[in-house]
N, C-alpha and C positions, 0 to 999 in steps of 0.2 A: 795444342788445341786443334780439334779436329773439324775443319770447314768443308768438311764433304757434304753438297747437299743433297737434301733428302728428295723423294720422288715428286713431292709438289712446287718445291723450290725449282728444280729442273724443269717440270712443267712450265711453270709462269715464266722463268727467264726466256724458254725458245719462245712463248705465246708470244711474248712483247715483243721480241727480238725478230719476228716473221712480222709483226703489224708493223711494225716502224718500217721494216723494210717495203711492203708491198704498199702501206697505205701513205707512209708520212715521206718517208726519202724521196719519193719525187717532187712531193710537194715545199719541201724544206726550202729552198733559197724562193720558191715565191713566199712562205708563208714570210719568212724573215723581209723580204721586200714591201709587201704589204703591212705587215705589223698585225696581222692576225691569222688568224686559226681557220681551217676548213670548216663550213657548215657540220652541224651535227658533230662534232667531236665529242662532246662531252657525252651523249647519248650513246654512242658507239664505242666508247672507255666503260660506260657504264653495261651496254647486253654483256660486253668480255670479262664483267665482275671485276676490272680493276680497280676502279672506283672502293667496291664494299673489302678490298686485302686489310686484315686488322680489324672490320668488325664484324661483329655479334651474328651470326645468321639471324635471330630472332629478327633485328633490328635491319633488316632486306642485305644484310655483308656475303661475305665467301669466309669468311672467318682468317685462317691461316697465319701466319705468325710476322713480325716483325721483320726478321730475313725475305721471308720473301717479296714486300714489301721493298725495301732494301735494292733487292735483284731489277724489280720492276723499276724501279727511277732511274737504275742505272743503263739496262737498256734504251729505255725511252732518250737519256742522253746522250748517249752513242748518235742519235740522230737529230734528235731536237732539244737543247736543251732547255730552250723557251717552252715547252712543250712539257718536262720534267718539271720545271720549277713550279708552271702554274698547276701540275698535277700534285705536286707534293705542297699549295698551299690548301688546296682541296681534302685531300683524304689525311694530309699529317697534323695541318695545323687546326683542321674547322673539326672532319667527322672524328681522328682519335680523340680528339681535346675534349669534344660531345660525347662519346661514346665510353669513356674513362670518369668523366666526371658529371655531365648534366643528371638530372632528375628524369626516371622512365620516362614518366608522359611528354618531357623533352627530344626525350630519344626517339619515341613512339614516332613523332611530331615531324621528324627531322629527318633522321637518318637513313629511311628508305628510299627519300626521293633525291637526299645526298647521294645514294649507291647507287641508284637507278641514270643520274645524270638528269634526271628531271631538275634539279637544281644545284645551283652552283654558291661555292661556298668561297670564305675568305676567312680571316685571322686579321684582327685593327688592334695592334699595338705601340707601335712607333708613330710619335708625335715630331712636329715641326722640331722641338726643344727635346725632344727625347726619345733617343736613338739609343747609342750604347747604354746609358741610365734609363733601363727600364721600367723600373719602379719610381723614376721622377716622371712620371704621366700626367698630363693638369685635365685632362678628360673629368669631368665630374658627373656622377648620379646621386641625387637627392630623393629621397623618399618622401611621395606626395601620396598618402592614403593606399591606394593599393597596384601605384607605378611608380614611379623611379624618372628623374626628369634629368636627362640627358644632355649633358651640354660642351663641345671640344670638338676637335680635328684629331683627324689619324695619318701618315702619310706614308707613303713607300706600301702600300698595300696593295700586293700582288692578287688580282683578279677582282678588283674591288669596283670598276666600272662594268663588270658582266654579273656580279656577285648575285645572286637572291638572300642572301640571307650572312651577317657575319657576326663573329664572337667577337665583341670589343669590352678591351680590359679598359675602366674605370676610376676614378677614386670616389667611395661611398663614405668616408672617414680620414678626409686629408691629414688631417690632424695628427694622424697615426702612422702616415708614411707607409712602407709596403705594408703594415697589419691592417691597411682600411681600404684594399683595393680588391672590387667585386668586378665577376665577368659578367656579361650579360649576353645574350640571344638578341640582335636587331634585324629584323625584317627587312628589304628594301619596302616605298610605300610606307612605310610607319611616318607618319605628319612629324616634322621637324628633322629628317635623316635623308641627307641630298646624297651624292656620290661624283667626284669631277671626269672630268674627261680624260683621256688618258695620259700619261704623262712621255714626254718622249725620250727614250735611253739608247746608248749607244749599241745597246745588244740585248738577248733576248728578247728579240720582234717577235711578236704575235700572243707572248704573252703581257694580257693590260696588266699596266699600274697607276693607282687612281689614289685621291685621298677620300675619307670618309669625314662629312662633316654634319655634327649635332647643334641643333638650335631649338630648345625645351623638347627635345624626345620624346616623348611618352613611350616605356617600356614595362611589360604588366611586370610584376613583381615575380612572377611564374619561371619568367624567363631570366632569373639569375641562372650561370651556372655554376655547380658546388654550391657553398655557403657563403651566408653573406662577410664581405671583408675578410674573406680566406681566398681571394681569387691570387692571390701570391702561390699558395700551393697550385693551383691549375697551372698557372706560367711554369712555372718552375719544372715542375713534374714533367710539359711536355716540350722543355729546351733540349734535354741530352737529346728525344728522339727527332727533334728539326735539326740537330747539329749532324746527325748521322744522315740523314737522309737528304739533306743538304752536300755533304760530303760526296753522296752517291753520285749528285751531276757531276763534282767534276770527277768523281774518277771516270763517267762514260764522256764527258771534254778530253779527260788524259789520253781512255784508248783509242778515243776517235781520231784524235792528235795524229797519236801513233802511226794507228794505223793509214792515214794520209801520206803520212812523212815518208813512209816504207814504198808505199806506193810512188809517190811519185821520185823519189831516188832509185825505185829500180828503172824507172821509165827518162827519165832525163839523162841527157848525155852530154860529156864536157870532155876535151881532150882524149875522144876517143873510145870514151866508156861509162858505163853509167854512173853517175856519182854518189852511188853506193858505194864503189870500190875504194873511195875515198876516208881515209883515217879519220880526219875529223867529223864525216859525215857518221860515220861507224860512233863516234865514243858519243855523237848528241842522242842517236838509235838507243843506244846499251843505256846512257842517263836516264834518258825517257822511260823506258819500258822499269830500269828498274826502281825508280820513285813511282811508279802506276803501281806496279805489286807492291811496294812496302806502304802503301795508301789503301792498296785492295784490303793488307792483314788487317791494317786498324778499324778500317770500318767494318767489314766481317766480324772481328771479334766486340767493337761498341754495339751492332747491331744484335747480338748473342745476349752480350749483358744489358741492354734496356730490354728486349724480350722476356728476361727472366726478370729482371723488375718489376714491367708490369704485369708479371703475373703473381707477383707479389713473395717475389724471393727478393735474397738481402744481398749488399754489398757498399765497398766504398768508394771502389776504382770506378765508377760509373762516370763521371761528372766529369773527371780529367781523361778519361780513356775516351769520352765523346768529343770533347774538345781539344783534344791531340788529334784523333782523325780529320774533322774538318780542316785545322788548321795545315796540318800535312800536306794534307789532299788537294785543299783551294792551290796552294803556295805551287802546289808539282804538277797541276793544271795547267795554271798560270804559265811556267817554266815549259811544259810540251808543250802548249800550244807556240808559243814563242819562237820554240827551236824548231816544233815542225814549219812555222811559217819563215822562217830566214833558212831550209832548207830549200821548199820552193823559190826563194830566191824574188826576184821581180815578180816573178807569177801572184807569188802569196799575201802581194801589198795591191792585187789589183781584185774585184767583185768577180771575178771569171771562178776560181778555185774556192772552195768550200773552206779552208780552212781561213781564211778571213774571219767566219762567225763563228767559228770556236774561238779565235783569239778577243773576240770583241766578248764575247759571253763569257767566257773566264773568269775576265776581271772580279762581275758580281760577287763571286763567292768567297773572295778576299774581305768584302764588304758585308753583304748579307746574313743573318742570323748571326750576327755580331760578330764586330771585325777582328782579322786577324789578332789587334796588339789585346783586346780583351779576352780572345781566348788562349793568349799568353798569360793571361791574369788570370782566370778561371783556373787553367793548371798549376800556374803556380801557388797561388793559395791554396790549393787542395794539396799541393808536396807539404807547404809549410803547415797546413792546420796539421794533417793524416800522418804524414809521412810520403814516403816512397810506394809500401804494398808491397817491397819486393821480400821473397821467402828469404 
């Protein structure tokens, strides 16, 4: 399989990759300190069109393809990955999910001033009682004439106290279990739809997490997205591309790791020499780097086939090829960050060195967009229903 990329893929990866450097690395241990983001971020993610990667130009996007997309999360976490995450619940979870499934005048409505940064988006799926069980959501919308009356909590929702506007899945047909659950469009401001304050986690500072909570909603009926009691196909459809692009922080947690670990082993000195030259420092080097590349192939190649998906090619290895990369990738995060911090040594257990917040940021992705041990399930069921796939 051939991961050369193309001339706009190269494009957006240096773009990012010179923004993070000039604008956000200096700012990264205050942002993480503070627990928030530089003024105007979202505004200044949107002139640079990264905001609009994956949509429509009709609809105010840059268009261009999933990979690149992809490239971009991954730079962004190389330096911040509080910074990647709340980008990627913006453009993967609120504008794809809107721009793949909502109604035009939806799209019309939304998606220009999602790509402009004029507004800021989220994804409310995960309930107090339903996390891994996404489709046990007790969220309810009832149809009252011509709105839909809103009533539940959302939690762990990444940008949901900065939000304007979030896609919250529903049940419209409890009765029917995943076949009665509708998405909807909520405005912040809509009478009955509060938002909490932020909630405080050990890593990824500066990106908020808030809950969303409903108290008789009023939501017009306009603002379903998809069809009513088919909002199972909208989740669904856009979990492989959360799991890849999820993936993508930590593989920029992995090379950031890395690339720490190297540095400061060629700079430290122990019995006379840097402790590079040391064996077991050499085989944590060689581990690291080579669980980053075999994390790099799988998300490259999950990222390839959800692009052709949704362009509306066929396959079957989708599902298990997305959820072997994340799972890969979080676990070999997890493990660089680890060994680059017990390579600093005392250094790396104190707030002076940077690699501190990659180890604390890590963690998330073992957890987030469903935990490790369910997308042990995910792959496995897809061996047991499908098969293997292999020629």
């Amino acid at each position: 399989m051939d991961f050369e990329l193309n001339k706009e893929q190269k494009m957006i990866q240096k773009a990012v990759k010179e923004f993070m450097r000039k604008n956000i690395a200096p700012l990264a241990e205050e942002i993480d300190k503070n627990d928030r983001f530089p003024d105007g971020i979202w505004k200044t993610l949107g002139e640079l069109g990264l905001l609009g990667i994956g949509i429509p130009e009709a609809y105010g996007g840059t268009g261009l393809d999933i990979p690149a997309f992809i490239l971009a999360v991954e730079q962004m976490a190389r330096t911040s990955p509080a910074l990647a995450l709340s980008y990627v619940a913006h453009v993967n979870l609120c504008c794809h999910n809107l721009a793949h499934n909502a109604s035009k005048e939806l799209k019309q409505k939304y998606l220009p001033g999602l790509c402009s940064g004029d507004l800021v988006g989220c994804m409310g799926l995960t309930e107090p009682d339903a996390g891994s069980d996404a489709v046990g959501i007790q969220t309810t919308a009832i149809k009252d004439g011509d709105v839909f009356r809103l009533n539940g909590s959302k939690m762990f929702i990444t940008n949901a106290p900065e939000a304007d506007l979030a896609l919250v899945y529903t049940k419209t047909d409890p009765a029917r279990g995943a076949k009665g659950i509708t998405a909807f469009i909520v405005e912040k401001g809509t009478p009955g739809f509060s938002v909490s304050g932020k909630i405080e986690k050990i890593g990824n500072k500066g990106s908020a997490t808030g809950e969303l909570f409903f108290n008789d909603c009023r939501v017009p009926k306009e603002n379903v997205v998809g069809k009513l009691n088919e909002g199972i196909r909208v989740m669904m459809n856009g979990l492989d591309a959360e799991r890849v692009a999820v993936a993508s922080i930590s593989l920029g947690i992995g090379e950031a790791s890395l690339e720490l670990a190297v540095k400061y082993a060629n700079s430290r000195r122990q019995f006379g020499q840097p402790i590079s030259n040391f064996q077991l420092v050499k085989a944590k080097l060689a581990n690291m780097y080579t669980e980053i590349e075999a994390a790099r192939g799988l998300i490259y190649r999950a990222a390839i086939q959800v692009d052709k998906a949704e362009r509306g090619g066929k396959g079957t290895e989708i599902h298990k090829v997305a959820a072997a990369a994340i799972l890969f990738a979080a676990e070999a995060a997890s493990r660089a960050a680890n060994d680059s911090l017990q390579i600093h040594g005392g250094y790396g257990y104190t707030l002076e060195y940077p690699i501190n917040r990659f180890y604390r940021d890590a963690k998330l992705y073992e957890i987030g967009a469903g935990t490790s041990e369910i997308r042990r399930l995910v792959i496995a069921d897809e061996l047991i229903r499908r098969g293997t796939g292999y020629p």
